[in-house]
N, C-alpha and C positions, 0 to 999 in steps of 0.2 A: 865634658870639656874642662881645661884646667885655666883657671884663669889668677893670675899673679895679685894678691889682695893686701900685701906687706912687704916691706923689709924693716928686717930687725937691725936698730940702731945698738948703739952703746948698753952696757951695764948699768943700771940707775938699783943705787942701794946696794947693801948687801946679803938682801935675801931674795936673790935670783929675777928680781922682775928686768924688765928691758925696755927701751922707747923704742918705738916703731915708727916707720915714714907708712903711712897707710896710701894704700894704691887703690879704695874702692871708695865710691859713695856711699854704699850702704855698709860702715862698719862694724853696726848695730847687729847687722845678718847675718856676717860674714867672721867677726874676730870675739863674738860674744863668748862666754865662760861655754866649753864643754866642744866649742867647736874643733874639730882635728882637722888639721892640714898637711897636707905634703909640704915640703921642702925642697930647692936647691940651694947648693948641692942636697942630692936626698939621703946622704949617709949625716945630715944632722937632724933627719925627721924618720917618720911625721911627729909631730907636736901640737900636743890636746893641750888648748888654754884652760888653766885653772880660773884664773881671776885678768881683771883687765879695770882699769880706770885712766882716767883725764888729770893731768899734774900741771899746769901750769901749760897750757895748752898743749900738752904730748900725752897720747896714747902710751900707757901703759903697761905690760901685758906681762903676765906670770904663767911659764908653763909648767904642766907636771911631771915630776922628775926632776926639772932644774932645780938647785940648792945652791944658792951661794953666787957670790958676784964672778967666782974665775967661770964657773959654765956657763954662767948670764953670756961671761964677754965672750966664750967660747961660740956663741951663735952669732954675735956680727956679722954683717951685713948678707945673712941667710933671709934667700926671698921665702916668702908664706904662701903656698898655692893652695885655692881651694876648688874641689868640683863644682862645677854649674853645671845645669839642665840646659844645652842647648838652645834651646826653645824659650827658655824662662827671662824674661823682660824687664829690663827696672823699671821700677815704681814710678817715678815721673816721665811722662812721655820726652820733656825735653832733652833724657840724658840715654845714653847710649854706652854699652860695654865695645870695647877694644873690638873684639871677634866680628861685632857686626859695621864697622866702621871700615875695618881692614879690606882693601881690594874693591872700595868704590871705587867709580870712577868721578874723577871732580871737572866741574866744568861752570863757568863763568854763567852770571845770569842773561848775558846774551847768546849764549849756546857754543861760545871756543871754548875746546876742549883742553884741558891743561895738562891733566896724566893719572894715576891710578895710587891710592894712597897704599902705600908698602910699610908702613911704621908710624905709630903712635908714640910720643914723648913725653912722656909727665914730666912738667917742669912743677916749681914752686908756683910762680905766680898763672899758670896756665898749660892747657896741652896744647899740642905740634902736631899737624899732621904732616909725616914726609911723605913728599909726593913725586914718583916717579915720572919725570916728563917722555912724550914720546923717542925724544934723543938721546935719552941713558940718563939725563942731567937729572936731578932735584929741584926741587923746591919747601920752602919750607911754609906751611898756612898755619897764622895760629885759629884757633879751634875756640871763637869767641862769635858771638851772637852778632856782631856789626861784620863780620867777614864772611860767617859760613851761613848764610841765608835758611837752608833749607836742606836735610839728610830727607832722603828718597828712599826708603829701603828696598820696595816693591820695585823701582825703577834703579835701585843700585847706583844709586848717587849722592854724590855731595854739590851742592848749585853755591857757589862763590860769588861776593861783590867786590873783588880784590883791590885796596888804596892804589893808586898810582905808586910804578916801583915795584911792589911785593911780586909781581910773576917778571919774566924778563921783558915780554912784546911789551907792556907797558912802562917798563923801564927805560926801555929807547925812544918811547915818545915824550916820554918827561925830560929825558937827557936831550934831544932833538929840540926842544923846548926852551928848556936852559939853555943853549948854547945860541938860541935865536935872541933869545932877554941877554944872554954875553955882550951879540953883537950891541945890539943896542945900547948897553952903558959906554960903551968904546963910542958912541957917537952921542953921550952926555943922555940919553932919554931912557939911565936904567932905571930902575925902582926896588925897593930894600924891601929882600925876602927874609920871611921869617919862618920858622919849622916849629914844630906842635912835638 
């Protein structure tokens, strides 16, 4: 199975190396010297890292063959795919690769059912899971230990404690709420909300 472990950012210097957004937790495994990767597009791979180092918090990476800053920049924004063993688990149980995340089913810790995760999001400050609702619609969960309680693998699920707002049913009762604390300032007995 191929799983997506890079993308190569800009030129740094001019003897071919490159920064990279890295897309794995274990980058030590995965983008160490001698490892080869596929590529998309795959007409700029596969690509054996020579050398790789840490520059002022950016992944560095030098492959072989590349010579010079024009082919450095010639790989821009080319993802790095590597093979995985199906089967093969990260190292801390708390964390999970994409493949086995993908096509839970998510469901609230009181057992409603929310929808079926179709897409993972690496952001900067966290991942997303998009989540297919049973009506076609989305949602978005972020993928942080105060929201996502509990992955299930055996049971094929993700168990949510979702804030008020973050899926829609509880967004109507918050809004259904507010609009009760409305009436009330309109007859002087409102109270000054504040947001976190």
């Amino acid at each position: 199975m191929q799983l997506v472990v890079a993308r190569i950012g800009r030129a740094h210097g001019i003897k071919g190396e490159v920064t990279v957004e890295v897309r794995t937790d274990e980058p030590e495994l995965r983008l160490g010297p001698g490892a080869v990767l596929a590529t998309d597009p795959a007409s700029k791979g596969p690509l054996t890292i020579e050398t790789g180092r840490v520059h002022s918090g950016r992944l560095l990476l030098r492959f072989e063959g590349v010579r010079g800053r024009t082919a450095a920049e010639a790989l821009r924004n080319t993802l790095l795919i590597a093979e995985v063993d199906p089967e093969e688990l990260p190292e801390d149980e708390d964390e999970f690769y994409d493949h086995q995340l993908m096509d839970l089913d998510v469901v609230t810790t009181d057992g409603v059912e929310v929808g079926r995760i179709t897409e993972i999001s690496h952001l900067p400050s966290q991942d997303l899971f998009i989540v297919e609702r049973p009506d076609g619609s989305e949602v978005m969960i972020p993928f942080v230990e105060e929201i996502v309680t509990e992955i299930d693998l055996e049971e094929q699920r993700a168990i949510i404690d979702p804030p008020p707002g973050l899926i829609d049913d509880r967004a109507e009762i918050a809004s259904s709420r507010d609009a009760d604390e409305g009436s009330d300032a309109d007859s002087g007995k409102g109270s000054e909300a504040g947001g976190a």
